[in-house]
C-alpha positions in Angstrom: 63.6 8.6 27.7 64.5 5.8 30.6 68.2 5.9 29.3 68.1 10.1 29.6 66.1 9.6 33.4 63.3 10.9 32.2 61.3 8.1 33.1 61.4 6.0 36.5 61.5 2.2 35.2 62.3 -1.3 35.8 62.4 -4.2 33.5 59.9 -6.7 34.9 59.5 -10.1 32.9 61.4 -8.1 29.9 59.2 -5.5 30.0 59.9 -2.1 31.2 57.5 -0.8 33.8 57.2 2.5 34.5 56.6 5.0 37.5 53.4 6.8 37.0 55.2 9.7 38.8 58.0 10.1 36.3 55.5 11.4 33.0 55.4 14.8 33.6 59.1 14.4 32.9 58.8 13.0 29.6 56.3 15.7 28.4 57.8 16.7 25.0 60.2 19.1 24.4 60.4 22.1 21.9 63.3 21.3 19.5 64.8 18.7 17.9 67.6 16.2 19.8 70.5 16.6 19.1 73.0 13.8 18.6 75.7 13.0 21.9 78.8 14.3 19.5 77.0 17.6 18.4 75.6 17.9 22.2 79.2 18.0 23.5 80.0 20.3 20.9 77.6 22.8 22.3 77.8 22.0 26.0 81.8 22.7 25.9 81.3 25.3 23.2 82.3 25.1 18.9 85.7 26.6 19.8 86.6 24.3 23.0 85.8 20.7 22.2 88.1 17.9 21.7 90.2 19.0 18.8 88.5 17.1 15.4 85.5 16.6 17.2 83.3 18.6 15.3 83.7 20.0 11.4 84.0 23.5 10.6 80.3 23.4 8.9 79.2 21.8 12.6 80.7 24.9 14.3 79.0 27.1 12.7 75.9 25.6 12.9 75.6 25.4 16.4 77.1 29.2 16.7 74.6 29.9 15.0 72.1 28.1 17.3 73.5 29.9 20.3 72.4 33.0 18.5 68.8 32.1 17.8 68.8 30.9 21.5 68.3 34.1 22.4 65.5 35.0 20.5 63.3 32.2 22.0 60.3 32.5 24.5 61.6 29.9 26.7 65.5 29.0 25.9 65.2 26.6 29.0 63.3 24.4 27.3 65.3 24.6 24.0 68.5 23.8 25.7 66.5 20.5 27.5 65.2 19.7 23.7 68.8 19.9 22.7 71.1 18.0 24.6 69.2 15.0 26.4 71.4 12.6 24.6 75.1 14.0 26.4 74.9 11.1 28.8 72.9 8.2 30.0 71.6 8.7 33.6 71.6 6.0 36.5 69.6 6.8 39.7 71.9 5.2 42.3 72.0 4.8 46.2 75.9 5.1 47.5 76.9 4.9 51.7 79.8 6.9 50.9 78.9 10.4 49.2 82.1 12.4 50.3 84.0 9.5 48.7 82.2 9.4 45.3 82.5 12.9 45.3 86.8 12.6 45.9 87.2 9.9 43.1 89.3 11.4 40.3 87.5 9.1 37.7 84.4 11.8 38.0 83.2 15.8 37.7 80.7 17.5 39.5 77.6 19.0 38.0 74.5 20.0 38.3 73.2 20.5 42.4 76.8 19.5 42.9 78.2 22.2 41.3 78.8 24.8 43.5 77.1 27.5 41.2 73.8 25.8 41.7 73.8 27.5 44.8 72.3 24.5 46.4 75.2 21.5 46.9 73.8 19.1 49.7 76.4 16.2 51.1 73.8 13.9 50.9 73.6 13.7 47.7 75.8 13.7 44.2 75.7 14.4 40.6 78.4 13.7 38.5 80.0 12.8 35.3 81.7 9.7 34.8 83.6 8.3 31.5 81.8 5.1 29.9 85.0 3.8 30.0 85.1 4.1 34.0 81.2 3.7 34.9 81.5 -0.2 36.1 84.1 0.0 37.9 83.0 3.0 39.5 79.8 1.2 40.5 81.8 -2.3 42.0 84.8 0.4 43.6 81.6 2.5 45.6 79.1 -0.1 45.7 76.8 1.9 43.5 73.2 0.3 43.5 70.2 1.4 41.0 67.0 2.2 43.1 64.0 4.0 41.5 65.1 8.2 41.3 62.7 9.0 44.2 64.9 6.7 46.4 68.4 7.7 44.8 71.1 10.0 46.2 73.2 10.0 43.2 72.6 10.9 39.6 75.2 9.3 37.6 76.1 10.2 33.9 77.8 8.0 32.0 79.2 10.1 29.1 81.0 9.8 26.1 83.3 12.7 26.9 84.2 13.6 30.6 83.5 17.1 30.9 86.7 19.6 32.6 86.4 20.4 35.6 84.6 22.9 36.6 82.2 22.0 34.1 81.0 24.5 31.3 78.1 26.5 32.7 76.0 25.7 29.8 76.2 21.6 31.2 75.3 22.9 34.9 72.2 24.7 33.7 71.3 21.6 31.7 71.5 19.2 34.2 69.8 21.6 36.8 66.5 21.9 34.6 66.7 18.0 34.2 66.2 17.6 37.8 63.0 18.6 37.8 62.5 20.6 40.4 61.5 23.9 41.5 63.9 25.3 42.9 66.4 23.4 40.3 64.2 25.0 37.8 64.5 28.5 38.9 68.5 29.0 39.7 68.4 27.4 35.7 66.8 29.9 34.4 68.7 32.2 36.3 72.3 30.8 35.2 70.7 30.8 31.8 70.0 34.5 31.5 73.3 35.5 32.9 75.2 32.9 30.3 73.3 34.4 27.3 74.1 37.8 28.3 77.9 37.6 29.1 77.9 35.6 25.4 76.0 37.7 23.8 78.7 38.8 21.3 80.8 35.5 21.0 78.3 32.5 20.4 80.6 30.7 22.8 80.3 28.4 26.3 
C-alpha cells in the first residue's frame, strides 16, 4: 500500500512510519488485485496492449470482466480493487512544473489529463518508464516530501502508457487521488466509458 500511495510513510530507524491521515486511503477494496501485466492489459484494453503481452485465455478473461463491470453496485471501487499494482507512486515536490510536464520521457494522467476537467499548473501527474524514473528525478530535481506537501504524483510503470492515455487509466488515477471532486468527475468518466463500450468489452 505505501508503494501504490495509499499510505503517507517514511522509513525511520528501518521502520516505516506512517501518516495517521493517509488510512482512510488504505480502507480495503472490493475485488481482488490484479497483477501489473494483467492491469495494463485492462487499462490499454485485451485488443490494444503490447503485442504478446497477454494470452488469448487472458483476453478473454478480462473481456469478460469489463462485462461484469457493469453489473456492479459501485464499479468505481472495482476498478481501484483492480489495478493498484499498474505503477508505483512517488509524492514529489519539483520548482519546474511546465518543464516536467514538456519532458518527452513522461505522459499525462490523471488531474493532468485534460478530460479531468480540472488540470492546475501547479501541479503534475504523470507516467514515467522504470527505465527513465532516476534520471528523471536527478534531470528535474525531483524530491520525495509526504503527499500532503507534494505537487507531483509520479508513476513509475512498467509500460508507458500512449499518449493521450486510455480513459480507463484517467478514471483510475482520478479515484486514487482521493478527493472529492477527483472522486466525482471519476465516476462520471466511468459511466460515460461503460456506456460507449457497452457492446465491445474494450478501452
Amino acid at each position: 500500500m505505501i508503494l501504490a500511495g495509499n499510505l503517507d510513510a517514511q522509513q525511520v530507524a528501518g521502520r516505516w512510519v506512517v501518516d495517521p491521515g493517509s488510512l482512510r486511503r488504505s480502507a480495503p477494496l472490493p475485488g481482488r488485485p490484479m497483477s501489473a501485466r494483467i492491469a495494463w492489459g485492462l487499462l490499454l484494453g485485451p485488443d490494444r496492449e503490447p503485442s504478446g503481452w497477454l494470452r488469448a485465455d487472458e483476453a478473454y478473461r478480462i473481456r469478460r470482466r469489463m462485462d461484469r463491470l457493469r453489473l456492479v453496485p459501485d464499479a468505481l471501487a472495482v476498478v481501484r480493487a483492480w489495478v493498484p499494482g499498474r505503477s508505483e507512486v512517488r509524492h514529489l515536490q519539483a520548482q519546474d512544473i511546465p518543464g516536467l510536464l514538456a519532458d518527452g520521457r513522461v505522459v499525462p494522467s490523471g488531474v493532468s489529463d485534460p478530460r479531468s476537467g480540472m488540470s492546475a499548473a501547479s501541479f503534475a501527474e504523470v507516467y514515467v518508464h522504470a527505465d527513465d524514473a532516476d534520471d528523471l528525478l536527478v534531470d528535474h530535481l525531483l524530491v520525495p516530501v509526504p503527499r500532503a506537501r507534494a505537487n507531483v504524483r509520479l508513476h513509475v510503470a512498467l509500460v508507458l502508457p500512449p499518449a493521450p492515455v486510455p480513459e480507463l487509466l484517467v478514471i483510475a488515477d482520478l479515484a486514487d487521488a482521493d478527493g472529492p471532486r477527483e472522486e466525482g468527475r471519476a465516476r462520471e468518466l466511468l459511466r460515460a466509458w461503460l456506456a460507449a463500450h457497452q457492446n465491445d468489452g474494450g478501452a
